[in-house]
N, C-alpha and C positions, 0 to 999 in steps of 0.2 A: 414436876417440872412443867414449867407451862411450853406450851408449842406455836408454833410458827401459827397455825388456825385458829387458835385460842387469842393471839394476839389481832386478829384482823380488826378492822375497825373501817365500816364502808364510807364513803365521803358523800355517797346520797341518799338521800332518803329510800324509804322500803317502794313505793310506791310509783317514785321516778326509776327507779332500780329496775322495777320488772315489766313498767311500759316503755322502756328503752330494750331490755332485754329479748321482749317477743316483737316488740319494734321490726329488730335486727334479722329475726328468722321472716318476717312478712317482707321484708324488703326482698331476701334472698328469694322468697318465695314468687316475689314478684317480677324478679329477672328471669328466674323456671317457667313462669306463665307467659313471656314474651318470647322464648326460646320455641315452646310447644306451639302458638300459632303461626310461625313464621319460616320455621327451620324448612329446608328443601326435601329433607332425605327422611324416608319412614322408619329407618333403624332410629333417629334420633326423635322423631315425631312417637313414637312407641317408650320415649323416656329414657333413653340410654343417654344421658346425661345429667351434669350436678352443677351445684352455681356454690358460691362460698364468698363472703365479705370475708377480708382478711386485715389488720392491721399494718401501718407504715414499715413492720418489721415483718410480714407476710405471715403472721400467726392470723390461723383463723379464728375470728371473733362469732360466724355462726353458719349453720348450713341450712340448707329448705327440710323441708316435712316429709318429700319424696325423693330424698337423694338417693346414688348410689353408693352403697359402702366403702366400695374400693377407692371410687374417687375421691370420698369427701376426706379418705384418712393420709394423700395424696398431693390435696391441690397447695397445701402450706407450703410441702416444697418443692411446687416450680413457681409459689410468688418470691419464693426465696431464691429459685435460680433466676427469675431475670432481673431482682433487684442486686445481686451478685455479680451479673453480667452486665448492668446499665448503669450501676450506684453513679453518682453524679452526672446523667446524660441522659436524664426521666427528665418530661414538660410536658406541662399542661396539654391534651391532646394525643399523646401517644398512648397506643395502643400496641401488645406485644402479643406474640405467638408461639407457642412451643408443644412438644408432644416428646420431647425427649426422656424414655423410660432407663437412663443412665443417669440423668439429672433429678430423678424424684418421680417421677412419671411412671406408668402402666406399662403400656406397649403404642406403639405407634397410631393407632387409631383414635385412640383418646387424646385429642387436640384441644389443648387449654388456648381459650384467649383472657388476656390480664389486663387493665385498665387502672391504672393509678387513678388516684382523685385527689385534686389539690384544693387547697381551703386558702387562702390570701398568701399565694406562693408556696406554700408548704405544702408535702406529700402527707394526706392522713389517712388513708385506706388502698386500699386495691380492691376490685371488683375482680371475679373470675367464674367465666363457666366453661365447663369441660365437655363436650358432643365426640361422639362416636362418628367419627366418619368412616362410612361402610368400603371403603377403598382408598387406600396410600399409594396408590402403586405397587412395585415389586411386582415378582413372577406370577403370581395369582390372582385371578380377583376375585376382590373382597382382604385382599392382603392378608390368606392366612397360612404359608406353603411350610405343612411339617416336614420337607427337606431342606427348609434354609438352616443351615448353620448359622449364620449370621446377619445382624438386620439388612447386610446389603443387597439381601433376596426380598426382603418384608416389605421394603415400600421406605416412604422419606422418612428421614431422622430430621428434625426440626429443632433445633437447640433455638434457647429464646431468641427470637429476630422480632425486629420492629418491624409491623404490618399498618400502625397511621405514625406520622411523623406529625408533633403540631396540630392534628386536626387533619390532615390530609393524606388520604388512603396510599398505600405504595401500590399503585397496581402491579409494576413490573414484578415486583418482590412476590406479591398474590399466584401473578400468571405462572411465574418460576415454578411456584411452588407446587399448583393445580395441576399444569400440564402434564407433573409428572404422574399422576393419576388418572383414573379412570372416569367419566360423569365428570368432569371435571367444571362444569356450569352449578352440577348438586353442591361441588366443595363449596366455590364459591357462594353462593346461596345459603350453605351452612355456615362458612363463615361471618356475610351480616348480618344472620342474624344472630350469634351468637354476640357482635359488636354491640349490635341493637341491646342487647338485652343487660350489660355490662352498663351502658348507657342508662339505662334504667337507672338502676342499683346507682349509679351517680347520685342520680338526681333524685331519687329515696331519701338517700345521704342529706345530700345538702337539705333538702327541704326539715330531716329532723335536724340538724343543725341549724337552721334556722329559727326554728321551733325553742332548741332547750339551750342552745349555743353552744359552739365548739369545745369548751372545757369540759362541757358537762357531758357531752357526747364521748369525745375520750378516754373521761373517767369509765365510763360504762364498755366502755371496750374493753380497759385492763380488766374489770372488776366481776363480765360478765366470765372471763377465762379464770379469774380467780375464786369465781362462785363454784366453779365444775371442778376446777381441783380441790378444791374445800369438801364438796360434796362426796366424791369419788374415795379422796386420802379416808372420809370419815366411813365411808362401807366396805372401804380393803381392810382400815385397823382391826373392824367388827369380827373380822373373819380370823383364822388360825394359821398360825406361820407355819412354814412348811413347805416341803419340795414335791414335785410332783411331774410323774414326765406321760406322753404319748407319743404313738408313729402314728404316718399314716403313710400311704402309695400313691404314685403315678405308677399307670402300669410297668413303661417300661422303656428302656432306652434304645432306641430302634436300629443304634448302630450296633448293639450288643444281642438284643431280643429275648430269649427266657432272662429274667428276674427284676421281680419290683424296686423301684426306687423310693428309699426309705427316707420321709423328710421328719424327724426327730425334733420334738417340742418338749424342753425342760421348764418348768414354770416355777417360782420361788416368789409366798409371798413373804415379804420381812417388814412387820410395823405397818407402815403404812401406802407403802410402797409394793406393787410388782414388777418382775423382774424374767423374762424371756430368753432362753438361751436355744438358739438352732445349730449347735454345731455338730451335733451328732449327725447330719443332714448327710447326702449323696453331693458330691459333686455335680459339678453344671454337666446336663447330656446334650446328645447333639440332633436336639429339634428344639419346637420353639415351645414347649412346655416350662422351659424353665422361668423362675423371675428375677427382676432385678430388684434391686435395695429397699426402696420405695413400695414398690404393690406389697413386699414380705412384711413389712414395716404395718403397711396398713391392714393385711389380715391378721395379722394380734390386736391390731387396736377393733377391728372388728369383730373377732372371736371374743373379744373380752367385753366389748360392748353390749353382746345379744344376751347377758347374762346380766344386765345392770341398763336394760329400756328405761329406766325411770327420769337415768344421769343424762343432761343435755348432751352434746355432741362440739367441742372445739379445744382448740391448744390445751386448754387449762386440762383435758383428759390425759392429754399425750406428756403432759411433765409429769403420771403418776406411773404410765405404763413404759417401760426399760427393756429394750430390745440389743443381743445381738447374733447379729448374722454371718457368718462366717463367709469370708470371698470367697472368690473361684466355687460356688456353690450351686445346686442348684434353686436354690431361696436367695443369693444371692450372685446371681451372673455378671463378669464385668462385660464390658464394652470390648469387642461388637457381636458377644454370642447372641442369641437370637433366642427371643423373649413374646413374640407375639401372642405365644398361645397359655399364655401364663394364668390365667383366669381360669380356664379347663383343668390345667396343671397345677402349680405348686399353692397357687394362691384358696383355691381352697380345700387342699388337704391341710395347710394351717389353720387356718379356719376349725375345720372338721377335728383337728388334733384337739384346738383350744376349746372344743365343746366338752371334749370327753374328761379334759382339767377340771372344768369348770363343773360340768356334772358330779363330778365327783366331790368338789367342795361344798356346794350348792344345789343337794340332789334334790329341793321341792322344786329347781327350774330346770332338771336334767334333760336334754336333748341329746337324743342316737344322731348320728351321719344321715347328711341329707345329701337326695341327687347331685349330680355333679353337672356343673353350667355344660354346654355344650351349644355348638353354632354348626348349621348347615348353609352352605353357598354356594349361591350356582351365579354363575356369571357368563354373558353371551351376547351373542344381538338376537334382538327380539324382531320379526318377520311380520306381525300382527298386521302392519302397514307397508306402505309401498316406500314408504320413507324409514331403512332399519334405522332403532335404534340400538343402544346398549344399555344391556340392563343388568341389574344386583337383588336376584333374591337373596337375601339373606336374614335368617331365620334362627330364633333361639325358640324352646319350649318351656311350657311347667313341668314340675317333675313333684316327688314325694319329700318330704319332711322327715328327719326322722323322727320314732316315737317320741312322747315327752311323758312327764313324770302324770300320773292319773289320766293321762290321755294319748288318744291318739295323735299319730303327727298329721298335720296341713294335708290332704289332697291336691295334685294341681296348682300347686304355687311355684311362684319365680324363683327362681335359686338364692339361696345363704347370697352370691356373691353379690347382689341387688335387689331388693325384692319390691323395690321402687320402680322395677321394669315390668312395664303392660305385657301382658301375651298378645302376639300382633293377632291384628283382623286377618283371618282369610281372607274377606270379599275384597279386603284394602290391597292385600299382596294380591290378587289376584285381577285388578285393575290395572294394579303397577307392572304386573311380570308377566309372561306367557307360562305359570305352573299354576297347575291349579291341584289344589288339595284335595284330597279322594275319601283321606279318613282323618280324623282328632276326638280321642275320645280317650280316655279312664282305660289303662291297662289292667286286665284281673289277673292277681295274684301277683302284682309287682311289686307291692307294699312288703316289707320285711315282718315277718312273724314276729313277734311278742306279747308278752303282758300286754302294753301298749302295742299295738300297729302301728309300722310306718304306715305314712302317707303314700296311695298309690299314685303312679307314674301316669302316663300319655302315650301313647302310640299314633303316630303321624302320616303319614302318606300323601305321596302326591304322583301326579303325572305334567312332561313337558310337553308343551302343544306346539307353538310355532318357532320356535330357536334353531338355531345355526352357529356355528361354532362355537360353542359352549360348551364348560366344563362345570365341573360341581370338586367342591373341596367338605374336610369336616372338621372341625375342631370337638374332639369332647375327651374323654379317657374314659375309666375305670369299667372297662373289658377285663381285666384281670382282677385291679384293685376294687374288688366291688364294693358297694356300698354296703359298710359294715352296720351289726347293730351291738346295741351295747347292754351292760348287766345280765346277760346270758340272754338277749336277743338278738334273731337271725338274721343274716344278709338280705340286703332286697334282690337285687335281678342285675344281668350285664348291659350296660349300653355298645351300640352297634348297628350300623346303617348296611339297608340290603340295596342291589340294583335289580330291578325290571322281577319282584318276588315271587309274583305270579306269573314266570315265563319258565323253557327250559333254559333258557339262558342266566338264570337268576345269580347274583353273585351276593357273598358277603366282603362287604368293603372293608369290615371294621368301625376301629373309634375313631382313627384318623386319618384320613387318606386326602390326598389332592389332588387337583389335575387329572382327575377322573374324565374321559369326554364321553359326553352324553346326547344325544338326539332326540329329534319329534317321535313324542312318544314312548320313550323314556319312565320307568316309575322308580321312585324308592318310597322305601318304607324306614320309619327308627323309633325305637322306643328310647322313652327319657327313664329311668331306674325309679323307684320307690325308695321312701326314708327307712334306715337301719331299722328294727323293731328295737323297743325297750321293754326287758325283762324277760323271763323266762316265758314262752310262747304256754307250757303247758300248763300256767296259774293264769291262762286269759280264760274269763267266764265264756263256756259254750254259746249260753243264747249271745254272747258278743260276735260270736262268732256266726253261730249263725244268722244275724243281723248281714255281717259281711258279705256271704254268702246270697241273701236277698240282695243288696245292692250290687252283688255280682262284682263286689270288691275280691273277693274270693272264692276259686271254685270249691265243689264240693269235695274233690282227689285232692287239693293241697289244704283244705280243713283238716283231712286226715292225715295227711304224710307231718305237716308242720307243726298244727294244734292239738295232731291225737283226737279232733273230735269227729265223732261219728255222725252223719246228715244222712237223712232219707228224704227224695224230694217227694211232698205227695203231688203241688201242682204250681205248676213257677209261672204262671201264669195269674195267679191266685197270691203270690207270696206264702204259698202252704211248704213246709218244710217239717219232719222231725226232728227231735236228735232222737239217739240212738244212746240211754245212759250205761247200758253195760257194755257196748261195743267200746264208748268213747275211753270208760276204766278201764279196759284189755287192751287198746291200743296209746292208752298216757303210761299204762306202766310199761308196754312194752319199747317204746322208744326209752322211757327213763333207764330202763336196764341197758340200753344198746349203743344209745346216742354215742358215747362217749368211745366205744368201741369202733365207730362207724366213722370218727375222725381219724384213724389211725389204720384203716383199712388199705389194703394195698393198692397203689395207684395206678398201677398196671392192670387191676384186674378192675377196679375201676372204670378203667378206659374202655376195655372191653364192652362194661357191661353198659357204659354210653352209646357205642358205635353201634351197637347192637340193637339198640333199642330199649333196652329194659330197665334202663333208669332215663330221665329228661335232665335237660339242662339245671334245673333248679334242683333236682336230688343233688345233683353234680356242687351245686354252692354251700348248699344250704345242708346236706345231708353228709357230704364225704370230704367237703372244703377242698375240691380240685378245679385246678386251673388249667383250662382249655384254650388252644389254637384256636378258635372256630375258624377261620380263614383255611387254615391247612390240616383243622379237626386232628389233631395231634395233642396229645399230654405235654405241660410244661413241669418239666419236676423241678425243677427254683422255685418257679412265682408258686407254686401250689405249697412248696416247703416251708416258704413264710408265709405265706397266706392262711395254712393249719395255726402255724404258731400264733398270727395277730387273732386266730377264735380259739386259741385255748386260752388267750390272756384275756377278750372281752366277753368269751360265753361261759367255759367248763367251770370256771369257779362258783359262777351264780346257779348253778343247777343242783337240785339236789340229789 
């Protein structure tokens, strides 16, 4: 039977085809390069934004070379929600504004500006780029407060509104907007330049339409989205039909507190086509971890993407991938539950779900569970001068990878959910804010055990110097839901922020806390987790390990607790190390006898034997699979009873 792909037949030539094609991405690329010299605000100067040329029907036609994930699988539809909203009352000169994460959208901070572009009166494209604006308003700043129930705590909700009319800026519409924020000279500021940059991408436009002419330009719009679904349908068919499900967690629902929230990924490929089902999901909770339609939408088309780097990036991907999402969810929250922290949250444990589908189809490109994004904020007036002002640290880290197939995972990289996001400068944050950084460096022994090692983590620290009224917020999770590893490899480490750690006063804050207030002189400290390990820790070659162990990726007591291998240091100074080959055989077989006993150990006695001292935190993950309070150091027997059971499904089986 012949198919729909087998009938194509392209209308340009091969050669006008693919210099119109990478045309489209330099163009986008070239509104990202006027965005990065111009923007006001260092969250967005550090890349937390994405640009997208989209067709007269808001399908995107391309995206840049450093976008972000979330965004880019995203921006289609809010070109779709203001042409929705405006269809016959678009001219020449209008520019629109929206960040509505009920309309297609993220969360509130991620503020799309969209620029129609007309060609002899007719609408043929949309320009768009999305920036992070480090404050919306709402009760917190930085706009991240894990007690809103609802966005009317988070900051402004922006449904597409027209910010130029004609050519001509709406200031008052602008001020409305800004006032109700913080910095509010940075919004603005970030907003022209995001205008600017839109602008650009215009005039990219026109200039290749000038060039090959509007027909021909066009044609290469439809053709470049019907190149990716051509490409895409041809390496789903290659693969085996078949159903296939994973979980994963948010810790935990903070009205409820003991037990994980299970977000359930069913994956079904058939023919040529995939097909995503999230119903098995938790309902929506009440913080802002949850997401709405849109970011859920976009981590499938992102989880399905990192396994298919080859495939370009636009519309024509998204008619192969089939999603759905059940309402009232927490993958899919309606309006006006509160959604801000959605990125730390549900967005990529989708993600992380869709790895372990995909690993398993496609085990020569398998990847374990990576770090989980997370944000630190402190917001206050800064004292530095005689004139305060107000300022916005605010800060994301690297974290670990997880293992992949013959290798280890990434060190110190940006998170699954962007990985087009620079790690900011200290010296820059520390010009800009009165914190200044104390420690960033390579956590040892954060990386998850296996075959393959995760990627190890970060450990951060800072101190505040001159602030006044200020408070500090967190966005992260998986304090409970730790980062798992897969094929019988082991969890990496907890995320969780301390205050003042080196004092008696030291507090553990957790993964999410807000509205914390903080004073001159002030520290915290947070580590970011290491990637899941891949494969059984005790078929990882010794001298690998002992390699780790010199880069002080791992210490010498968790080579043995985790890899069973035996280290004697002669001079670490020197890189002199032993192994120890019969110690390491009495100790791989004695775990291999026990391991599996040691999951099933009583958790009560457990607890004990934590409080006590005589197991650490990381026995506690990675040796007995229990879930700890660290705040109020109390056993959770929920989140611990399914957390045993997601490692009897991704470790016990692979062991032998």
């Amino acid at each position: 039977m012949t198919t729909k792909l087998e009938l194509f037949q392209s209308k340009l030539d091969p050669v006008t085809f693919e210099v119109l094609r990478n045309a489209f991405v330099n163009l986008v690329d070239q509104m990202s390069e006027q965005v990065l010299r111009t923007c006001y605000s260092f969250v967005i100067y550090n890349r937390d934004f994405s640009s997208a040329l989209c067709d007269s029907g808001g399908n995107t036609i391309a995206q840049g070379t450093q976008d972000i994930s979330v965004h880019v699988g995203t921006l289609h539809l809010t070109a779709k929600a203001v042409i929705e909203d405006f269809e016959g009352d678009i001219h020449p000169g209008d520019v629109f504004l929206v960040n509505d994460p009920y309309r297609g959208g993220t969360h509130f901070s991620d503020t799309r500006v969209v620029r129609p572009v007309f060609h002899r009166g007719e609408i043929i494209a949309y320009m768009q780029v999305n920036g992070h604006w480090a404050d919306m308003g709402g009760s917190t700043p930085g706009s991240f407060d894990i007690k809103a129930k609802n966005h009317y705590g988070e900051g402004m909700r922006i449904p597409p509104v027209r910010i130029y009319s004609k050519g001509v800026f709406l200031k008052d519409v602008a001020n409305l907007l800004v006032s109700n924020m913080r910095v509010p000279q940075e919004r603005l500021g970030d907003l022209r330049s995001q205008v600017e940059a839109t602008k650009v991408g215009e005039r990219q436009l026109l200039e290749l339409i000038h060039k090959y002419g509007v027909e021909t330009v066009l044609i290469a719009f439809d053709e470049v989205q019907d190149y990716v679904e051509r490409v895409t349908r041809a390496n789903v068919k290659n693969l085996p039909d078949g159903t296939w499900e994973a979980t994963d967690f948010i810790d935990m629902d903070p009205e409820v507190g003991d037990g994980l929230i299970p977000i359930h990924v069913k994956m079904t490929i058939k023919d040529d086509e995939i097909f995503y089902d999230l119903s098995g999901s938790h309902s929506y909770i009440g913080c802002f971890l949850n997401s709405g339609y849109g970011a859920s939408l976009s981590a499938t088309y992102a989880g399905t993407k990192t396994f298919f780097p080859e495939i370009p990036l636009n519309s024509g991907f998204y008619r192969v991938v089939h999603v759905e999402l059940p309402e009232d969810s927490v993958v899919n929250a309606p309006c006006p539950v509160a959604v801000t922290g959605f990125c730390s949250g549900a967005y990529e444990k989708i993600m992380n779900a869709c790895f372990e589908l995909w690993s398993t189809i496609l085990p020569e490109r398998a990847l374990a569970c990576s770090f989980n994004l997370e944000y630190l904020l402190v917001g206050g007036w800064d004292t530095r001068k005689k004139e305060q002002e107000y300022f916005m640290w605010y800060d994301w880290m690297a974290g670990g990878h997880g293992g992949r197939n013959n290798r280890d995972g990434a060190n110190a990289l940006s998170p699954v959910f962007g990985v087009g996001l620079s790690i900011q400068s200290c010296e820059g944050q520390e010009r800009l804010s009165p914190v200044v950084t104390t420690k960033h460096e390579i956590m040892m022994d954060s990386g998850g055990p296996g075959e393959y090692r995760g990627g190890c983590g970060i450990e951060k620290g800072g101190v505040l110097t001159a602030v006044t009224d200020t408070v500090m917020s967190y966005c992260c999770d998986r304090s409970r839901s730790i980062t798992w590893g897969l094929f019988g490899g082991l969890p990496s480490s907890p995320h969780g922020a301390w205050l003042n750690p080196e004092k008696e006063n030291k507090e553990y804050l957790g993964a999410i806390f807000s509205n914390v207030k903080v004073n001159s002189g002030d520290s915290f400290l947070r580590p970011s987790a290491g990637g899941g390990g891949l494969g059984d820790p005790l078929k990882r070659d010794p001298n690998a390990v002992i390699e780790d162990v010199i880069d002080e990726y791992v210490s010498i007591e968790r080579a043995k607790k985790d890899y069973g291998v035996v280290i004697t240091e002669i001079d670490r100074d020197l890189d002199l190390f032993e192994l120890d080959e019969k110690g390491t055989r009495i100790a791989r077989e004695h775990i291999r006898a026990n391991r599996k006993a040691w999951l099933q150990e009583d958790i009560e006695k457990v607890a004990k034997l934590y409080l006590s001292g005589e197991v650490d935190q990381l026995d506690l993950i990675r040796k007995y699979g229990v879930v700890f309070d660290y705040e109020k150091n109390e056993i959770l027997p929920k989140s611990t009873e399914q957390y045993r059971e997601m490692l009897h499904e991704r470790m016990v089986p692979h062991w032998s």
